[in-house]
N, CA, C and O atoms as CSV, one atom per row, in Angstrom:
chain,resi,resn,atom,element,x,y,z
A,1,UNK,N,N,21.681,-18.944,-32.485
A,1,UNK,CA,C,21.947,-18.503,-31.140
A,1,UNK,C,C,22.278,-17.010,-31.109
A,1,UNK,O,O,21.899,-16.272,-30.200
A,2,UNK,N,N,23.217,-16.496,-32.451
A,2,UNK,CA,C,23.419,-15.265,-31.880
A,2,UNK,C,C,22.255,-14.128,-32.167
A,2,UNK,O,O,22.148,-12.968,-31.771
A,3,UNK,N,N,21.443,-14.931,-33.006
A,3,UNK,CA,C,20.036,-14.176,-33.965
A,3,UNK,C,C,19.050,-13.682,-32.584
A,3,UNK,O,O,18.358,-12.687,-32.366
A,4,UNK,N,N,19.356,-14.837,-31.854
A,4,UNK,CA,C,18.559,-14.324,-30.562
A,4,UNK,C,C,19.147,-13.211,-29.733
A,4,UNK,O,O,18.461,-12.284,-29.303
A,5,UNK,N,N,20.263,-13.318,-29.552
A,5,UNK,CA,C,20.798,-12.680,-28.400
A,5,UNK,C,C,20.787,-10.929,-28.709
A,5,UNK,O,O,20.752,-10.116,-27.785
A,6,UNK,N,N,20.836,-10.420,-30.607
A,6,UNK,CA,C,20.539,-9.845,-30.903
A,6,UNK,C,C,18.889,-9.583,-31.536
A,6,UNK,O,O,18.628,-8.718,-32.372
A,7,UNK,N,N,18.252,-10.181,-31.155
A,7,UNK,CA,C,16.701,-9.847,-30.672
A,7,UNK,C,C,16.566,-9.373,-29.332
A,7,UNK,O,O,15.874,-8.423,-28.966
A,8,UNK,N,N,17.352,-10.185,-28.566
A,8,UNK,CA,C,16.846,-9.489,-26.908
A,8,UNK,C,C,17.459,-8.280,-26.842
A,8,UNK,O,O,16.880,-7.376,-26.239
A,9,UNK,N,N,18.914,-8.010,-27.530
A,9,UNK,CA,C,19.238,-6.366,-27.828
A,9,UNK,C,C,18.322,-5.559,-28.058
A,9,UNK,O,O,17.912,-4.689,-27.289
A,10,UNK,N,N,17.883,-5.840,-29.312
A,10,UNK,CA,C,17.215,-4.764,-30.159
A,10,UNK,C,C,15.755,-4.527,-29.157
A,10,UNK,O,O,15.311,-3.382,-29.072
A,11,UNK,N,N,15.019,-5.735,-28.380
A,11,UNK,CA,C,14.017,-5.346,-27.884
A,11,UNK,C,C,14.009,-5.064,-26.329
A,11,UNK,O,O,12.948,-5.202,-25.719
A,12,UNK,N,N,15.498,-4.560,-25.475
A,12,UNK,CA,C,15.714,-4.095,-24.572
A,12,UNK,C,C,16.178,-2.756,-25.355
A,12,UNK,O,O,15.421,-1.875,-24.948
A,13,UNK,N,N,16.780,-2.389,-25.983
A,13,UNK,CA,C,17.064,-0.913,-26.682
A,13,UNK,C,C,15.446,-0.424,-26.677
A,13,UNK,O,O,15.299,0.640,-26.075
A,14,UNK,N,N,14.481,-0.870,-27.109
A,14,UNK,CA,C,13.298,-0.522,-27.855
A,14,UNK,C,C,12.638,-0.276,-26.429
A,14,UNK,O,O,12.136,0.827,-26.213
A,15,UNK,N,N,12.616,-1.415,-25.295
A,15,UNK,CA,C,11.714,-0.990,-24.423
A,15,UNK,C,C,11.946,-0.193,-23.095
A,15,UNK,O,O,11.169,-0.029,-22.154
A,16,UNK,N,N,13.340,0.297,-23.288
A,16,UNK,CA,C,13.756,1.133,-22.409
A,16,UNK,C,C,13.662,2.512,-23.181
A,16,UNK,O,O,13.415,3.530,-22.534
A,17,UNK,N,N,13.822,2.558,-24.324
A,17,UNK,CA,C,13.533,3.860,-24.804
A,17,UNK,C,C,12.157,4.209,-24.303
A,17,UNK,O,O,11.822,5.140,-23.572
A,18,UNK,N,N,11.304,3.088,-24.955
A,18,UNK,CA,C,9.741,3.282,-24.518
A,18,UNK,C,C,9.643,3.861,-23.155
A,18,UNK,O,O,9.410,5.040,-22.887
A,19,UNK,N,N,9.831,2.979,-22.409
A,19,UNK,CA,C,9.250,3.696,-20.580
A,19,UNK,C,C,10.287,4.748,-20.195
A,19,UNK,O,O,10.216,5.377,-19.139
A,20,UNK,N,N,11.153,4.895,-21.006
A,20,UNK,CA,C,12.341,6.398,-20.393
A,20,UNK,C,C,11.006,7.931,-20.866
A,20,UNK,O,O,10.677,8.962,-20.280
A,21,UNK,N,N,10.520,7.141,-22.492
A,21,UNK,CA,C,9.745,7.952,-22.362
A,21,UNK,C,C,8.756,8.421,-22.377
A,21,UNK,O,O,8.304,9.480,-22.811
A,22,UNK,N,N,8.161,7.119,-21.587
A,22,UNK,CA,C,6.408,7.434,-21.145
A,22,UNK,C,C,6.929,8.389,-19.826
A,22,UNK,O,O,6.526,9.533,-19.615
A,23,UNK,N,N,8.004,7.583,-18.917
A,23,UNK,CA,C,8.002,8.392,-17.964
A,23,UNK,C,C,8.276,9.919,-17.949
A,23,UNK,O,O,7.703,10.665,-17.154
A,24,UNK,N,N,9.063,10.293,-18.748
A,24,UNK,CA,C,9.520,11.700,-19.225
A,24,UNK,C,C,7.878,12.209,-19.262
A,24,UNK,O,O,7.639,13.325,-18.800
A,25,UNK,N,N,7.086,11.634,-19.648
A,25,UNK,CA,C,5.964,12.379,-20.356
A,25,UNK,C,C,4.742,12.574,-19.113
A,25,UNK,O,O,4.000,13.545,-18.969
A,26,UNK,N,N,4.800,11.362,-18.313
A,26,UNK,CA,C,4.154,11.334,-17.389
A,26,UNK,C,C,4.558,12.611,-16.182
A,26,UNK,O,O,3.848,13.411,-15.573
A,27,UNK,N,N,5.996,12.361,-16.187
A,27,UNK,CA,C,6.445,13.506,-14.953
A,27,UNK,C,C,6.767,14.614,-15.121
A,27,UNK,O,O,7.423,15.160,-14.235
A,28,UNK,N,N,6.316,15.546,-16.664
A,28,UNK,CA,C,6.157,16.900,-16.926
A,28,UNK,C,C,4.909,17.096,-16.170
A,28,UNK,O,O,4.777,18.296,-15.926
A,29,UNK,N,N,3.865,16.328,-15.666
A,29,UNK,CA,C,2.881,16.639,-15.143
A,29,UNK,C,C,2.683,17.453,-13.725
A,29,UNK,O,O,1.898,18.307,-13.311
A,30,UNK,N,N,4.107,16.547,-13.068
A,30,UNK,CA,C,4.282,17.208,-11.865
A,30,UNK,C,C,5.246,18.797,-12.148
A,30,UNK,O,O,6.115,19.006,-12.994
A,31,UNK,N,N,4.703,19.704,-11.120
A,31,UNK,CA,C,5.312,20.892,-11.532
A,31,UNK,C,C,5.638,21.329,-10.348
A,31,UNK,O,O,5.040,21.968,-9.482
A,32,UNK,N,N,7.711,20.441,-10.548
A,32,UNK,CA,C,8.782,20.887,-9.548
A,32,UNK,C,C,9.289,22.006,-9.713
A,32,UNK,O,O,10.276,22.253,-9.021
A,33,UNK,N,N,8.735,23.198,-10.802
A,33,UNK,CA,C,9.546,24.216,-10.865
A,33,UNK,C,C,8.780,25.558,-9.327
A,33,UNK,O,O,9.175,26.608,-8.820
A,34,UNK,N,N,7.509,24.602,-9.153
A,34,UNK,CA,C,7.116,25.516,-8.268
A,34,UNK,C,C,7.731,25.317,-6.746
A,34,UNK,O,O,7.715,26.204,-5.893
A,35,UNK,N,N,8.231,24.105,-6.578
A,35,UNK,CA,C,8.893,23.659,-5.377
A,35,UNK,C,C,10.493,24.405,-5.292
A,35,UNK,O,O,11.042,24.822,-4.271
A,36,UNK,N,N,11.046,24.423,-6.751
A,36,UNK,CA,C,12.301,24.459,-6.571
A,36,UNK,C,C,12.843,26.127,-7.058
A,36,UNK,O,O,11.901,26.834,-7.417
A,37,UNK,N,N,14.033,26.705,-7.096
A,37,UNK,CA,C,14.011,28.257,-6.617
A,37,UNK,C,C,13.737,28.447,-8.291
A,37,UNK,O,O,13.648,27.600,-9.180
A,38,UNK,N,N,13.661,29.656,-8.317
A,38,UNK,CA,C,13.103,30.446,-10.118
A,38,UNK,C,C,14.572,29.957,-10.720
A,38,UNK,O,O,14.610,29.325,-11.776
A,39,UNK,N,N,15.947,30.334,-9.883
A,39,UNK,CA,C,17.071,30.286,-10.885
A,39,UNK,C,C,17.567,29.212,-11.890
A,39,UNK,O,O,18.200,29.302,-12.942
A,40,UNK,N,N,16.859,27.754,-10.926
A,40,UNK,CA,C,17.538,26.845,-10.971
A,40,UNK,C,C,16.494,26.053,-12.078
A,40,UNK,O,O,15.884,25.033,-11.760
A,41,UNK,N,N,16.419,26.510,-13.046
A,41,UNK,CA,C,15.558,25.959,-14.412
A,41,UNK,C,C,16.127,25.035,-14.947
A,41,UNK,O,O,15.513,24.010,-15.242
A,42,UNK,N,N,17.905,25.250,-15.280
A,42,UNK,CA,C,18.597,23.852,-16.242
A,42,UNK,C,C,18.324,22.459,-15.037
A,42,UNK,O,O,18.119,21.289,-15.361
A,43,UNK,N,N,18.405,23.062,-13.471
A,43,UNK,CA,C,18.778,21.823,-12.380
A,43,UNK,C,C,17.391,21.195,-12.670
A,43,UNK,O,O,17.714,20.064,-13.035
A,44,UNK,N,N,15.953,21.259,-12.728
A,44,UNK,CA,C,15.272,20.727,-12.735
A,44,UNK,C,C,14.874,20.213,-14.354
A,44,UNK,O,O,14.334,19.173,-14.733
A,45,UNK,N,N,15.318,21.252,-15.029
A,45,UNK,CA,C,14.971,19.981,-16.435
A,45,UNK,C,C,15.991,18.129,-16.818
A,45,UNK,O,O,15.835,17.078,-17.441
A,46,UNK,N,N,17.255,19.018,-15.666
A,46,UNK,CA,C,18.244,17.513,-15.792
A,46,UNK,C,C,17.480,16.696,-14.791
A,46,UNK,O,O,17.398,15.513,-15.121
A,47,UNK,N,N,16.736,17.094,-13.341
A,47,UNK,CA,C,15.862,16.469,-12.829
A,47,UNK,C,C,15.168,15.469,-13.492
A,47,UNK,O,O,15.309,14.265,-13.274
A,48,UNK,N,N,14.428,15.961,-14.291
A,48,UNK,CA,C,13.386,15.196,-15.064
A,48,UNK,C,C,13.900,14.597,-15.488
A,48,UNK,O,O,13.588,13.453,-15.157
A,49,UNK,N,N,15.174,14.668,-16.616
A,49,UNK,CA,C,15.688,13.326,-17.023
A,49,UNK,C,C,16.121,12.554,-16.393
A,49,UNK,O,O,15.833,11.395,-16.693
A,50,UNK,N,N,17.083,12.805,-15.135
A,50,UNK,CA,C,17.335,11.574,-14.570
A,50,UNK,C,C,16.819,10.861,-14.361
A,50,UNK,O,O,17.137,9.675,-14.442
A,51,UNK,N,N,15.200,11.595,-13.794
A,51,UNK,CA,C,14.282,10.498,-12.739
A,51,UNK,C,C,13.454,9.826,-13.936
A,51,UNK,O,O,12.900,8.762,-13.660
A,52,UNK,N,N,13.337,10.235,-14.988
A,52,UNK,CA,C,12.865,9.767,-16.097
A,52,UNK,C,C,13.603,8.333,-16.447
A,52,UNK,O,O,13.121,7.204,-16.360
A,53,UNK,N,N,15.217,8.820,-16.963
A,53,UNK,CA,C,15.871,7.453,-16.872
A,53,UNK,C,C,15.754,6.620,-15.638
A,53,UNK,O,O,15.157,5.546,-15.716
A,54,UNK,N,N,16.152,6.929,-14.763
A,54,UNK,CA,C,15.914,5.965,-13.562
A,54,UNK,C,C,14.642,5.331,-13.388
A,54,UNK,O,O,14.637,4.184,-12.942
A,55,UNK,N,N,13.623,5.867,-13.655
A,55,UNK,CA,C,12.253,5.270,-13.095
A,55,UNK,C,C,11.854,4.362,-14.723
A,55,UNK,O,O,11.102,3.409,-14.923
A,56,UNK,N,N,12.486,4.937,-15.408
A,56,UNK,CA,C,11.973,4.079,-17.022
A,56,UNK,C,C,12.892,2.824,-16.746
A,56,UNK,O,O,12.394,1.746,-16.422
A,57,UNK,N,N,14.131,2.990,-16.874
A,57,UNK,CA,C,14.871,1.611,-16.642
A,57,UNK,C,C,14.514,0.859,-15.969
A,57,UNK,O,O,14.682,-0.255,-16.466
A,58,UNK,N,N,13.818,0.810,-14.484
A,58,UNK,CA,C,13.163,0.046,-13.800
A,58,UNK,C,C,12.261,-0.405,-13.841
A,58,UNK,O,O,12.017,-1.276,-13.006
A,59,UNK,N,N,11.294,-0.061,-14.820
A,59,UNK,CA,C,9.736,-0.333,-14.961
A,59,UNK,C,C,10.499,-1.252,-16.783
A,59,UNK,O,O,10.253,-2.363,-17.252
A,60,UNK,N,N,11.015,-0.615,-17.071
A,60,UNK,CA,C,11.920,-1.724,-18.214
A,60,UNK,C,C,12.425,-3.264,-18.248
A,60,UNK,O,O,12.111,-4.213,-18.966
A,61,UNK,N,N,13.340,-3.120,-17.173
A,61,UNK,CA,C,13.757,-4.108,-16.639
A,61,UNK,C,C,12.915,-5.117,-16.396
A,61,UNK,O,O,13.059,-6.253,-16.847
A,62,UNK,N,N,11.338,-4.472,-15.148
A,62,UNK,CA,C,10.595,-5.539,-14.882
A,62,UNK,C,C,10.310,-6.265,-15.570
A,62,UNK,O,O,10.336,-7.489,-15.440
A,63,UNK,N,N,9.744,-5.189,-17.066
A,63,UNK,CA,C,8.765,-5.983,-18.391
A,63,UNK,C,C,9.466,-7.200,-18.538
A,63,UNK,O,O,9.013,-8.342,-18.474
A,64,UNK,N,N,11.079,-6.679,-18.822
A,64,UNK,CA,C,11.933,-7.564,-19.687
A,64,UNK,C,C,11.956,-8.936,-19.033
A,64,UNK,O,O,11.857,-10.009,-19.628
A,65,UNK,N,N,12.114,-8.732,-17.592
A,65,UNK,CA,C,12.658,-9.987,-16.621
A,65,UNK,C,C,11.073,-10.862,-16.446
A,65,UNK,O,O,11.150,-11.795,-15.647
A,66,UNK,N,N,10.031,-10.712,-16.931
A,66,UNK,CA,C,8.636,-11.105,-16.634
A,66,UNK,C,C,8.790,-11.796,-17.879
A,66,UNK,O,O,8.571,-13.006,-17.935
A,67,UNK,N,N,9.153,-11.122,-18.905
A,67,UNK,CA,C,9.052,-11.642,-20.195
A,67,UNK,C,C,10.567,-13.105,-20.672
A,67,UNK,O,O,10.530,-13.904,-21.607
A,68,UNK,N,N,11.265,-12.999,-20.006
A,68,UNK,CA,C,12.213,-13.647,-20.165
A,68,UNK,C,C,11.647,-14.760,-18.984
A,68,UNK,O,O,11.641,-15.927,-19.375
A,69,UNK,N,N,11.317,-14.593,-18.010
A,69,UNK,CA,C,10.499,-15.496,-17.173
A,69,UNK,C,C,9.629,-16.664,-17.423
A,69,UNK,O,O,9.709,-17.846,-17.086
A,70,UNK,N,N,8.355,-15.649,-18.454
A,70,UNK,CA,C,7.697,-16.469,-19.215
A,70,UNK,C,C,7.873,-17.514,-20.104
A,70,UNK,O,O,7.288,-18.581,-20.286
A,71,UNK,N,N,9.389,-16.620,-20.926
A,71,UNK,CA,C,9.587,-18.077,-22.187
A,71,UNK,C,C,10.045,-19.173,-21.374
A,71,UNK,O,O,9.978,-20.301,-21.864
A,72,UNK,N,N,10.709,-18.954,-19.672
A,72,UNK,CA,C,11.251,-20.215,-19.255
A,72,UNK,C,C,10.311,-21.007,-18.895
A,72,UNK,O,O,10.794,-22.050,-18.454
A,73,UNK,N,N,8.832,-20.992,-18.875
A,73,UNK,CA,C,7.707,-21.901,-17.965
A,73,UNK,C,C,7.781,-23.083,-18.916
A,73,UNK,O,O,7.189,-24.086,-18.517
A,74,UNK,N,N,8.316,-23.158,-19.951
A,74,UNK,CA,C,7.975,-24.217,-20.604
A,74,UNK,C,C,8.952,-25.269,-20.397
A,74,UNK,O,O,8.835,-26.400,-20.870
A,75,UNK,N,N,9.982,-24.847,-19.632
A,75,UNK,CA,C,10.846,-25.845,-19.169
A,75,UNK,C,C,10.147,-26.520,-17.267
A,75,UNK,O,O,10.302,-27.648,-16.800
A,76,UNK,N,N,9.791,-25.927,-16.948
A,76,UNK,CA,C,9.223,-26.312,-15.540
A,76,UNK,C,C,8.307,-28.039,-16.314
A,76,UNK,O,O,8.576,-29.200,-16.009
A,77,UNK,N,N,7.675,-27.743,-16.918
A,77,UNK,CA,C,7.136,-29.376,-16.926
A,77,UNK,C,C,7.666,-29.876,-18.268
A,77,UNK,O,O,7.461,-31.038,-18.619
């Protein structure tokens, strides 16, 4: 029991790292430094991370909760 509970650790650590940083990678694409003033360079690189964490954790979460979903179908019949 606890072999599992530290599997679903290790592979929520693993897949939130993952989409924190596909998203990081995806949203250097957009270029807010042209929207936002010349000074404010540190405000938009913490930008990116936040929205990086925020938008990775959520696209994380889904995987996880789809995937934890799945192992339950085998209890439905």
């Amino acid at each position: 029991m606890f072999n599992e509970f530290g599997q679903q650790a290790v592979l929520g650590i693993l897949s939130h790292t993952f989409f924190i940083g596909i998203t990081f990678y995806a949203l250097r694409a957009v270029m807010l430094e042209k929207i936002v003033k010349i000074q404010r360079v540190f405000q938009v690189q913490l930008l990116y991370i936040l929205l990086s964490v925020a938008i990775g954790s959520s696209v994380s979460n889904f995987f996880l909760s789809m995937s934890n979903w799945s192992r339950q179908l085998p209890f439905l019949f």
